[in-house]
SESE-682628 format. One line per field, with one value per atom (N, C-alpha, C, O): atom name; chain; x, y, z. Coordinates in nm, 2 decimals, always signed. Layout:
residues N
atomo = (CA_...)
cadena = (A_...)
px = (X_...)
py = (Y_...)
pz = (Z_...)
end
This chain:
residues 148
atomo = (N_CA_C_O_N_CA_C_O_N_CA_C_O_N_CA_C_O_N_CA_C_O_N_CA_C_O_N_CA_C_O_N_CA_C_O_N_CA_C_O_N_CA_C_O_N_CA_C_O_N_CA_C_O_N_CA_C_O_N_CA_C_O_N_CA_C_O_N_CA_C_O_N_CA_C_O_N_CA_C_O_N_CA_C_O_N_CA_C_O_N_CA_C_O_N_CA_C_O_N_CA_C_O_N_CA_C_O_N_CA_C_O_N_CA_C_O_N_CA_C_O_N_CA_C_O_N_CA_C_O_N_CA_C_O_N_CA_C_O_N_CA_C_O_N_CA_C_O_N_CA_C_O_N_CA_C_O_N_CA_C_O_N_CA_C_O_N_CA_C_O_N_CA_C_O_N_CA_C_O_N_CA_C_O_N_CA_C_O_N_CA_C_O_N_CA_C_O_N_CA_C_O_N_CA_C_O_N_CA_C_O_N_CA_C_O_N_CA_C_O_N_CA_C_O_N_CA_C_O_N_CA_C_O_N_CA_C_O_N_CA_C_O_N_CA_C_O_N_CA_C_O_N_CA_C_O_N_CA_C_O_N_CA_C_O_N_CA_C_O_N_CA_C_O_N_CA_C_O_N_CA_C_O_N_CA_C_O_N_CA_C_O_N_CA_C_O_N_CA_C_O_N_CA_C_O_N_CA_C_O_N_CA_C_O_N_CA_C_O_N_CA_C_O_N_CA_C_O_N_CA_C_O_N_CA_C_O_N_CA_C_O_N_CA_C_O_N_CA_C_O_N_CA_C_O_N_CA_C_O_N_CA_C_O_N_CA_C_O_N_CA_C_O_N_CA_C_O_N_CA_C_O_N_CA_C_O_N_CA_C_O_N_CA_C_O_N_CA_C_O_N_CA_C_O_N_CA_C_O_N_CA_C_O_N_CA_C_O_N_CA_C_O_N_CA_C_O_N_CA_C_O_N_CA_C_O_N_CA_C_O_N_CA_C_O_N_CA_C_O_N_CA_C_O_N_CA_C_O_N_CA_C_O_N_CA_C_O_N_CA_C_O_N_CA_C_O_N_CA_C_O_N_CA_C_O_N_CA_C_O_N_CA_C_O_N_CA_C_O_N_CA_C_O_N_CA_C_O_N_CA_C_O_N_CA_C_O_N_CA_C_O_N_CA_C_O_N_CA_C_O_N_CA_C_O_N_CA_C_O_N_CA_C_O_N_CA_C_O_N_CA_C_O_N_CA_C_O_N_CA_C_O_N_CA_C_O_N_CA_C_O_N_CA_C_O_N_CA_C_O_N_CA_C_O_N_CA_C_O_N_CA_C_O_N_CA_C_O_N_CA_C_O_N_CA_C_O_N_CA_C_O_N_CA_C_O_N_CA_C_O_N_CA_C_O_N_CA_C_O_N_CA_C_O_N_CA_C_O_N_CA_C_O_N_CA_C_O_N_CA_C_O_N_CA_C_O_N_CA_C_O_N_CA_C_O)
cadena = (A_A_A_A_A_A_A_A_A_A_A_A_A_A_A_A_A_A_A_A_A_A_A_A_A_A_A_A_A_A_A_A_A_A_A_A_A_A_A_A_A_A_A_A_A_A_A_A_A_A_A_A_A_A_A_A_A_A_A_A_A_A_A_A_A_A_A_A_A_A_A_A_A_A_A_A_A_A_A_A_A_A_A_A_A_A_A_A_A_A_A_A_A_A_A_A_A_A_A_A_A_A_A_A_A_A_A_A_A_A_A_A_A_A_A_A_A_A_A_A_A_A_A_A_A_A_A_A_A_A_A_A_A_A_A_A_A_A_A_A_A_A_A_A_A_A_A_A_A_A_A_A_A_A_A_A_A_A_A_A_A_A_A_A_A_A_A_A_A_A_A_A_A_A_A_A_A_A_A_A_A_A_A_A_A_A_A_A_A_A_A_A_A_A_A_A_A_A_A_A_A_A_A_A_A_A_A_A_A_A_A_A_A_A_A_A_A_A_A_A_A_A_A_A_A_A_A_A_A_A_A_A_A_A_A_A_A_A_A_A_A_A_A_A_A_A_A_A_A_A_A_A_A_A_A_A_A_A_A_A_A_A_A_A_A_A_A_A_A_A_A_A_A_A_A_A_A_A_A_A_A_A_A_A_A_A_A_A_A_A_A_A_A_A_A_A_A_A_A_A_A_A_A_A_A_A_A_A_A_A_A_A_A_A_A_A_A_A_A_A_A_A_A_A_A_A_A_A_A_A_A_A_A_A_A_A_A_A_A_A_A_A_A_A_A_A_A_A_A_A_A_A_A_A_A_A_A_A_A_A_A_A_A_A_A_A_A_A_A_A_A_A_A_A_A_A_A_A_A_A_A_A_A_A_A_A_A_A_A_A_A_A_A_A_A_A_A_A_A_A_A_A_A_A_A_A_A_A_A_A_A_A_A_A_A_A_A_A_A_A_A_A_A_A_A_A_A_A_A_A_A_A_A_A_A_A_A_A_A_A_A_A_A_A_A_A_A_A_A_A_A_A_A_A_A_A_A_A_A_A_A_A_A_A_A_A_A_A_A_A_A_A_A_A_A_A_A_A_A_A_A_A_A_A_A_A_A_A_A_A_A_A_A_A_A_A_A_A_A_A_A_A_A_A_A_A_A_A_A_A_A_A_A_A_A_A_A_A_A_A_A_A_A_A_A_A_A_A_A_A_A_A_A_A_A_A_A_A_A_A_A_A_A_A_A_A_A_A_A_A_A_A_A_A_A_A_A_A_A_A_A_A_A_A_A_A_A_A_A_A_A_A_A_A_A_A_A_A_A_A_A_A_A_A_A_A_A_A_A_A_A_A)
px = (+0.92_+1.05_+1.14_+1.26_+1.09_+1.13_+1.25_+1.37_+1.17_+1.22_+1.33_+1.42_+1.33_+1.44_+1.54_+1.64_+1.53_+1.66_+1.69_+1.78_+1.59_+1.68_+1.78_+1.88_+1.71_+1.75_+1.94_+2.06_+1.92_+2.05_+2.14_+2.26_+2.08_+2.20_+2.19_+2.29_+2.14_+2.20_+2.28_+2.35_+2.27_+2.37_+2.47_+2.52_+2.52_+2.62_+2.71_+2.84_+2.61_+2.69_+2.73_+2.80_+2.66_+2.76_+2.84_+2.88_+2.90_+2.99_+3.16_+3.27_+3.10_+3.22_+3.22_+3.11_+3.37_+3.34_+3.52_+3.60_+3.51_+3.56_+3.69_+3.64_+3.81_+3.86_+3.83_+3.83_+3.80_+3.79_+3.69_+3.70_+3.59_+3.50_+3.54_+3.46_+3.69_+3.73_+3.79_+3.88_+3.78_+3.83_+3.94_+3.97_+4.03_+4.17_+4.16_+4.27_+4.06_+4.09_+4.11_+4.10_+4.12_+4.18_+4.02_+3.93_+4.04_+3.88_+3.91_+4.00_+3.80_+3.85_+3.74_+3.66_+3.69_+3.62_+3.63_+3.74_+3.46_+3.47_+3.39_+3.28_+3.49_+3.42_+3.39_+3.45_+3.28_+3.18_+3.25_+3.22_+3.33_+3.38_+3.29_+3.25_+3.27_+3.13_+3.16_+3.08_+3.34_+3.40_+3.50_+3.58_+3.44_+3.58_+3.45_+3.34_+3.54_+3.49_+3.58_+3.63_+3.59_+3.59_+3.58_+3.61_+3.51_+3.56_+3.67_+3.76_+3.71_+3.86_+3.80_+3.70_+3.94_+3.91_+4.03_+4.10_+4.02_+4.05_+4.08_+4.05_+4.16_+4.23_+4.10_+4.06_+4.05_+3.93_+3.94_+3.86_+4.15_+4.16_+4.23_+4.20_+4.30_+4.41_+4.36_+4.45_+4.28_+4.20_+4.31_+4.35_+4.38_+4.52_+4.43_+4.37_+4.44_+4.46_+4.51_+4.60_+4.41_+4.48_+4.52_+4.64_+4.38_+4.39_+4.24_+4.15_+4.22_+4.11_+4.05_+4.08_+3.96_+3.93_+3.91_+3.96_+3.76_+3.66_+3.76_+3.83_+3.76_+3.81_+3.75_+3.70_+3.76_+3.67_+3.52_+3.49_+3.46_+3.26_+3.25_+3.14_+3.40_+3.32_+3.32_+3.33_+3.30_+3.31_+3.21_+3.11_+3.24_+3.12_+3.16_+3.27_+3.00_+3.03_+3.05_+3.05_+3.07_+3.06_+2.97_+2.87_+3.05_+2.98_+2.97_+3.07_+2.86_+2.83_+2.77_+2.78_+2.72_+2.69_+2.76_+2.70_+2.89_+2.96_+2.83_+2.78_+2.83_+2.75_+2.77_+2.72_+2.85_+2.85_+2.73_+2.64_+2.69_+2.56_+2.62_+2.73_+2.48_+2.50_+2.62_+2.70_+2.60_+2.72_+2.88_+2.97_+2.90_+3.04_+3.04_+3.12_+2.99_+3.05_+3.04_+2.99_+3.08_+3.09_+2.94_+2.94_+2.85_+2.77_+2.75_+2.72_+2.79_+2.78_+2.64_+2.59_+2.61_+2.52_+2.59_+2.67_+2.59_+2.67_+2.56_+2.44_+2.65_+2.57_+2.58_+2.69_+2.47_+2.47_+2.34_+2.25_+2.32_+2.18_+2.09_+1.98_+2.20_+2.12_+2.14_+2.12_+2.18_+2.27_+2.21_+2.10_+2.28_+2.22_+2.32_+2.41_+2.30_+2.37_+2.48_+2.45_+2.63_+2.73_+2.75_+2.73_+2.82_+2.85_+3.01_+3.03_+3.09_+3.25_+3.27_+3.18_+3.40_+3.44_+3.42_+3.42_+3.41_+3.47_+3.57_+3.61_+3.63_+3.77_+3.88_+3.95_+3.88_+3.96_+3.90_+3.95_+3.84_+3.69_+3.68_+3.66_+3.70_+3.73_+3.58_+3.55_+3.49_+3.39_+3.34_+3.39_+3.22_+3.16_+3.05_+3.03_+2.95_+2.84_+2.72_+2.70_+2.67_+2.56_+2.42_+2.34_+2.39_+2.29_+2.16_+2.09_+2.15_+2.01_+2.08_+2.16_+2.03_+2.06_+2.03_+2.12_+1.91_+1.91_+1.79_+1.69_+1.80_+1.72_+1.68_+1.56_+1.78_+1.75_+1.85_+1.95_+1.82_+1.92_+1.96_+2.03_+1.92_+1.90_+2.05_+2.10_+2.06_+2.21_+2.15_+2.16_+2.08_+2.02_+2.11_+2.20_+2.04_+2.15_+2.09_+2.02_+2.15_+2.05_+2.13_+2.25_+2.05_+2.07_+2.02_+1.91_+2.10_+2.04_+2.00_+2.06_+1.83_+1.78_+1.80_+1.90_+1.74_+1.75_+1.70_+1.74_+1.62_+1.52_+1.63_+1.60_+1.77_+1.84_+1.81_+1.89_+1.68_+1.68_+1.76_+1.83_+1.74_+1.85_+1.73_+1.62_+1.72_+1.63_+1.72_+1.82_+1.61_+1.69_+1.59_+1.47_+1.62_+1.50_+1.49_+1.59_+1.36_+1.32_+1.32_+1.35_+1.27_+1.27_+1.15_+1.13_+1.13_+1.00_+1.04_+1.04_+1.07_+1.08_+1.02_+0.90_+1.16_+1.01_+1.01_+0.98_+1.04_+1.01_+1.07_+1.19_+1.05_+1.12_+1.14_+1.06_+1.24_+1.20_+1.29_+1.39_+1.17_+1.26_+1.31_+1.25_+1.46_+1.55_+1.54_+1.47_+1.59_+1.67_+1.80_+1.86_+1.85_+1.96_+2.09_+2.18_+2.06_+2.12_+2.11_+2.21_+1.97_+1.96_+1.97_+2.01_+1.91_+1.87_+1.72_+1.67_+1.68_+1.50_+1.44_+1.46_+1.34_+1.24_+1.16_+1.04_+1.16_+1.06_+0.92_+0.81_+0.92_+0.81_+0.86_+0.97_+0.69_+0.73_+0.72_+0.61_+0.84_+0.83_+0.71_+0.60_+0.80_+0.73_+0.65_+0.72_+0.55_+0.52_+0.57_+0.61_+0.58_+0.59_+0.49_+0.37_+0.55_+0.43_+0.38_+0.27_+0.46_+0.36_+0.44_+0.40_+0.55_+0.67_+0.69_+0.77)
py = (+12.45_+12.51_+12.51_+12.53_+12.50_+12.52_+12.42_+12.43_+12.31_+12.17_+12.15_+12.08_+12.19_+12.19_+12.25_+12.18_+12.38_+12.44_+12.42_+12.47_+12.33_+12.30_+12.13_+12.08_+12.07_+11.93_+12.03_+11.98_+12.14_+12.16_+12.21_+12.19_+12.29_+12.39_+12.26_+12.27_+12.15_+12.07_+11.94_+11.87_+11.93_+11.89_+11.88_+11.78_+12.04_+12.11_+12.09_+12.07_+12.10_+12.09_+11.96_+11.93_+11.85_+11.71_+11.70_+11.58_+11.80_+11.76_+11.77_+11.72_+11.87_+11.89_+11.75_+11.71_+11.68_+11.50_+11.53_+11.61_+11.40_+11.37_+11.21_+11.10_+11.22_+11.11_+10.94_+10.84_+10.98_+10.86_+10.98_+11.10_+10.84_+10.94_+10.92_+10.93_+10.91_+10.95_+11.10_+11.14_+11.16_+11.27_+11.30_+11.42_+11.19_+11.27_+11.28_+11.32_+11.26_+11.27_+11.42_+11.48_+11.50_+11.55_+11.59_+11.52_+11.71_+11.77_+11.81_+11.88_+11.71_+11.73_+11.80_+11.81_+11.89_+11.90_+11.87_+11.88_+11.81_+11.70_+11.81_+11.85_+11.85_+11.94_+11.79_+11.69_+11.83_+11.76_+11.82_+11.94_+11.79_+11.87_+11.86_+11.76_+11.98_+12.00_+11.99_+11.97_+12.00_+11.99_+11.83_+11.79_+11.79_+11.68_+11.57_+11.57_+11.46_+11.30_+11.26_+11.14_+11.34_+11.32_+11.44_+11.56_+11.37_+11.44_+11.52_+11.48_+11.61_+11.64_+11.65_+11.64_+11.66_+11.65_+11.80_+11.83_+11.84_+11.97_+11.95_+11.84_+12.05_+12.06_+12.11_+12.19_+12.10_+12.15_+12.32_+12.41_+12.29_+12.40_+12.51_+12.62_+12.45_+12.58_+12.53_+12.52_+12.51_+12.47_+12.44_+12.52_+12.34_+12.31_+12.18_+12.12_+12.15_+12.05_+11.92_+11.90_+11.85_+11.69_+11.63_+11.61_+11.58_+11.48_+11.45_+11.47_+11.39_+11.35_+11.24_+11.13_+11.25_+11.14_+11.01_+10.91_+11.06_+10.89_+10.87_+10.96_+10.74_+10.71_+10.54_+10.44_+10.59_+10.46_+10.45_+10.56_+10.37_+10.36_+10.43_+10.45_+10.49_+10.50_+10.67_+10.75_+10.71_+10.84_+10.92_+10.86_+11.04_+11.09_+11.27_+11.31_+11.35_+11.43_+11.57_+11.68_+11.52_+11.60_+11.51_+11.44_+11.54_+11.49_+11.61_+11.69_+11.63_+11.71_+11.63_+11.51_+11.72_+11.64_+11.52_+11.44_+11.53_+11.41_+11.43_+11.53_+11.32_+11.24_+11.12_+11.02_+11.12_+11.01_+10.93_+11.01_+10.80_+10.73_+10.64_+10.61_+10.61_+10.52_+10.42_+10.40_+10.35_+10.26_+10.31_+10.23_+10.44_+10.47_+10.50_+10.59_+10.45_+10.50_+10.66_+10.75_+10.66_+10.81_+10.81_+10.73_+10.88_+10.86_+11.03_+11.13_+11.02_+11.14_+11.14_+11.04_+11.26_+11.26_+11.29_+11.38_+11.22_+11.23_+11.39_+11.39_+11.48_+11.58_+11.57_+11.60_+11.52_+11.49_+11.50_+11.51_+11.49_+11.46_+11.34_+11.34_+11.24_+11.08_+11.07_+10.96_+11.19_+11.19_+11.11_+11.14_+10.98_+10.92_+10.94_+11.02_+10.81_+10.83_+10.68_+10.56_+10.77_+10.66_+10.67_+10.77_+10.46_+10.51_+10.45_+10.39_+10.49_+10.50_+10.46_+10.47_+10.39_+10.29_+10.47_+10.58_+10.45_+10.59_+10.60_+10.69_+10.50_+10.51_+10.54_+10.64_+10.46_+10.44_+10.56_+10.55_+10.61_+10.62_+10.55_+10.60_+10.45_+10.37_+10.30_+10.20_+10.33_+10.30_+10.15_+10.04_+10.20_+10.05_+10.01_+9.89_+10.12_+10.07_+10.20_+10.29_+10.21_+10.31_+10.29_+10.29_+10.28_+10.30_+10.29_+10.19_+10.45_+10.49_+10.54_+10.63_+10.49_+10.48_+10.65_+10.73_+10.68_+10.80_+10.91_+10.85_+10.99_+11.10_+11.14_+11.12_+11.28_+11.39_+11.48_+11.42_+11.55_+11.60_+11.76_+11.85_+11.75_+11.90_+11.91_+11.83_+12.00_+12.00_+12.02_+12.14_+11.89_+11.88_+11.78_+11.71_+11.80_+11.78_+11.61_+11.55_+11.57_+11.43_+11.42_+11.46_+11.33_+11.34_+11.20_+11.15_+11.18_+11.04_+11.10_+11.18_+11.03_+11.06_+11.02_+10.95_+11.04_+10.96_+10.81_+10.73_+10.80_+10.67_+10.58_+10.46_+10.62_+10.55_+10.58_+10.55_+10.63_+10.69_+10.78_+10.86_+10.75_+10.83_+10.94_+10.88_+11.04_+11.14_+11.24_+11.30_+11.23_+11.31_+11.39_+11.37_+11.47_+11.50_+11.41_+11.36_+11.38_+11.27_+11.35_+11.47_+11.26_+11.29_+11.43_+11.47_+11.45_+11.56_+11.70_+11.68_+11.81_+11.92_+11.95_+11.97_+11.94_+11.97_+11.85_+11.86_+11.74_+11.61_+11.58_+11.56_+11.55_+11.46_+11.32_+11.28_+11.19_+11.09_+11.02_+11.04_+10.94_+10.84_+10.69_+10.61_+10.70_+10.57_+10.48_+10.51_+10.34_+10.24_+10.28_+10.27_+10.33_+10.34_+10.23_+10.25_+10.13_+10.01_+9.95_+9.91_+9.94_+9.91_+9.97_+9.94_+10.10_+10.16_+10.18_+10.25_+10.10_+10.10_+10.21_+10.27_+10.26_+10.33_+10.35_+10.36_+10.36_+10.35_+10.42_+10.35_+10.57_+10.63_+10.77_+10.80_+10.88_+10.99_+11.03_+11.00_+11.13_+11.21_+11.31_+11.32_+11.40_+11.57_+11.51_+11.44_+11.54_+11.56_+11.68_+11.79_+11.66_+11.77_+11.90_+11.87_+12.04_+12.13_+12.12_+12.17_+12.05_+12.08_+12.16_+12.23_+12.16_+12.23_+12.41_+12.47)
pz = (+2.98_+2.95_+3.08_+3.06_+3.23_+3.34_+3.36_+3.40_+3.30_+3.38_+3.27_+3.30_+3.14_+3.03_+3.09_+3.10_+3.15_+3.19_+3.33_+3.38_+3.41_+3.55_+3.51_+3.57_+3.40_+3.34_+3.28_+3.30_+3.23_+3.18_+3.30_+3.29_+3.40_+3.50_+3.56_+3.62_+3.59_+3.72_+3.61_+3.67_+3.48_+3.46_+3.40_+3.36_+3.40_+3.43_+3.56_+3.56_+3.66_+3.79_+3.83_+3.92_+3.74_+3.74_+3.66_+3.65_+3.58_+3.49_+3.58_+3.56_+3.71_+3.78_+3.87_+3.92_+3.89_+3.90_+3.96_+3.94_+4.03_+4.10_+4.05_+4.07_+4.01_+3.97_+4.02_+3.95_+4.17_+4.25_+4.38_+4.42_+4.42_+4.50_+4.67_+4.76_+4.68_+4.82_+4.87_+4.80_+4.94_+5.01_+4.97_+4.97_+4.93_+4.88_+4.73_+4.68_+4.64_+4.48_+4.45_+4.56_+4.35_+4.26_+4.20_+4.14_+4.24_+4.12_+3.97_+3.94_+3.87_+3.74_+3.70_+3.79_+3.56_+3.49_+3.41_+3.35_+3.35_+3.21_+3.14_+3.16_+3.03_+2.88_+2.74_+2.70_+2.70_+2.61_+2.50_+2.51_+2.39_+2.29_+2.13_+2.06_+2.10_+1.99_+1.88_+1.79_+1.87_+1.76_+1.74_+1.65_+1.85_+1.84_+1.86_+1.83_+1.91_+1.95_+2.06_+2.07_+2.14_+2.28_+2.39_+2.37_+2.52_+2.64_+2.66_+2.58_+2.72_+2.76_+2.95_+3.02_+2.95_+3.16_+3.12_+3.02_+3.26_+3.31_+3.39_+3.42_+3.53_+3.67_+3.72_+3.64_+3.78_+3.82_+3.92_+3.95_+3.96_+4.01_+3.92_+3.91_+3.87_+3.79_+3.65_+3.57_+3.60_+3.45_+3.37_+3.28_+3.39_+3.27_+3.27_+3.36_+3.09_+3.01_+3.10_+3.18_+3.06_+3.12_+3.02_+2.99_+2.92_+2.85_+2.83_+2.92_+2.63_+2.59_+2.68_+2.64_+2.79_+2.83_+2.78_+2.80_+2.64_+2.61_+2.48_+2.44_+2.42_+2.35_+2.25_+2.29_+2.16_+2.13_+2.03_+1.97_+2.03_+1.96_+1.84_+1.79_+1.75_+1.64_+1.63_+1.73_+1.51_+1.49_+1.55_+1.58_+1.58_+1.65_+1.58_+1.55_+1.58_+1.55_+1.66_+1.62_+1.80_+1.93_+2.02_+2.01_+2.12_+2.26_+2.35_+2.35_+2.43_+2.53_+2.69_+2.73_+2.73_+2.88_+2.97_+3.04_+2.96_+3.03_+3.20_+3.26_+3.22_+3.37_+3.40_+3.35_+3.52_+3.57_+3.62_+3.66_+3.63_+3.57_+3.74_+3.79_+3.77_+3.93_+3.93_+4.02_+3.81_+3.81_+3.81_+3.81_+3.82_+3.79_+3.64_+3.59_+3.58_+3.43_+3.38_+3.45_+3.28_+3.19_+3.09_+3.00_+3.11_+2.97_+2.91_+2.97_+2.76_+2.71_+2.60_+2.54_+2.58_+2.48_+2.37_+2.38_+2.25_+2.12_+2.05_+2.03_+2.01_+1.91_+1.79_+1.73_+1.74_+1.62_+1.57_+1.65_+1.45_+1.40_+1.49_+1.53_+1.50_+1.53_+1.65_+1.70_+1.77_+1.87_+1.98_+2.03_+2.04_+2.13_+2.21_+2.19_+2.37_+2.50_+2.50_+2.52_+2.46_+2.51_+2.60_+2.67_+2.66_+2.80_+2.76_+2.65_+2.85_+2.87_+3.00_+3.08_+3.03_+3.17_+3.23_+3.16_+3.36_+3.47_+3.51_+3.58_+3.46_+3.52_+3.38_+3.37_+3.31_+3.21_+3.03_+2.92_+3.05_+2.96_+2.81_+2.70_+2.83_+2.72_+2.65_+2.71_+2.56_+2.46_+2.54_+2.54_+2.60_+2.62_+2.55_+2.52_+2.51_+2.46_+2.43_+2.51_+2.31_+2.29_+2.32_+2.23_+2.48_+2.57_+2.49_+2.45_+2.46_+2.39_+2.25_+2.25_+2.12_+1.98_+1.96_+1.95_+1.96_+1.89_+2.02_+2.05_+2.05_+2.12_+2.09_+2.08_+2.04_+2.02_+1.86_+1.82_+1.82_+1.71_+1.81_+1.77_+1.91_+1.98_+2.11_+2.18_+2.09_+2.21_+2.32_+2.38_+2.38_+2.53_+2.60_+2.56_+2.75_+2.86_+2.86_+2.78_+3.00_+3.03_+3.14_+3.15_+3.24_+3.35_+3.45_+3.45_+3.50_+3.60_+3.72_+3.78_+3.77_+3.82_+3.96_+3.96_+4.12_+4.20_+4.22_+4.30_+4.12_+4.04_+3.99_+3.97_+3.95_+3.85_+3.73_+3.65_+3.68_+3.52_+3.46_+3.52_+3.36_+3.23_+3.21_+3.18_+3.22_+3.17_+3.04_+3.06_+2.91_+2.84_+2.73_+2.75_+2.64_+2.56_+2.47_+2.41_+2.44_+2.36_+2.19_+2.17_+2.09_+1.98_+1.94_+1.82_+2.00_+1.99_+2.06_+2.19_+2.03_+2.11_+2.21_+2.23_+2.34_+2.44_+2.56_+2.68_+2.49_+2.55_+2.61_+2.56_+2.73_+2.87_+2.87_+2.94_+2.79_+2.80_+2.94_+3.00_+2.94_+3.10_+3.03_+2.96_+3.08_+3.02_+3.11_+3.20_+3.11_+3.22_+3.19_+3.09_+3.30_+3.29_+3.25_+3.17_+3.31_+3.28_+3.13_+3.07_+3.08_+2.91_+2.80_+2.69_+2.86_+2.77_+2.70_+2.62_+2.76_+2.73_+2.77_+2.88_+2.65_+2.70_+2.80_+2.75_+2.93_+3.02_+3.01_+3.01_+2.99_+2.90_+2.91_+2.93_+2.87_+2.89_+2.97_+3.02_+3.05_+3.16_+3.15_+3.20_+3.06_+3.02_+2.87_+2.80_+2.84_+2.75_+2.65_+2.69_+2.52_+2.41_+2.46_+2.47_+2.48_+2.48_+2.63_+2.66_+2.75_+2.87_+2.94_+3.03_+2.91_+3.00_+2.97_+3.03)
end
């Protein structure tokens, strides 16, 4: 259970993101909308409304965990029954591709590793799975079901 809730407070603290990763950008916050089918970004200082970031891939019943992924892109966890990992340009957040098909039905976080893995809860309560970040393939299990 440790490693569930440091997987969720630290990727929280990536959701706070940066427009462009130079010294002069503009701090945004990316909210995962539970009711919607998209991102929203935020002022990261004075919390005003920007604008729906992701846009695009198809209906969705809620996205949560916006994280930026080594390549620059956006990947959110879709909340849903079938809920897998979209990724979205980083710049534009415009629908590129649904990474990992299905996870979790559970409103867990997921998080790229220093490895470049996608770490997220797998289909089993509990479960730590390790992605390719880049495919989307299974790599294996991190945490086992019941070890955490």
């Amino acid at each position: 259970m440790k490693l569930k809730t440091l997987i969720l407070v630290v990727s929280a603290l990536f959701a706070i993101l940066t427009a462009d990763f130079n010294a002069a950008a503009a701090v945004m916050l990316l909210v995962g909308s539970a009711n919607g089918s998209s991102v929203q970004r935020f002022d990261g200082t004075s919390g005003a409304f920007i604008d729906n970031f992701t846009s695009g891939g198809g209906p969705v019943s809620g996205q949560s965990c916006p994280v930026y992924g080594p390549n620059g892109n956006l990947y959110v966890k879709e909340w849903s029954y079938a809920g897998g990992v979209r990724e979205y340009d980083g710049v534009t957040g415009v629908f590129i591709n649904t990474v990992v098909p299905v996870i979790s039905d559970a409103e867990s976080a997921i998080l790229f590793g220093p490895d470049g893995k996608l770490y997220a809860e797998g289909p089993s309560r509990g479960e730590i799975n390790r992605y390719d970040g880049a495919t989307g393939a299974l790599v294996g299990t991190f945490v086992p079901a019941g070890s955490g």
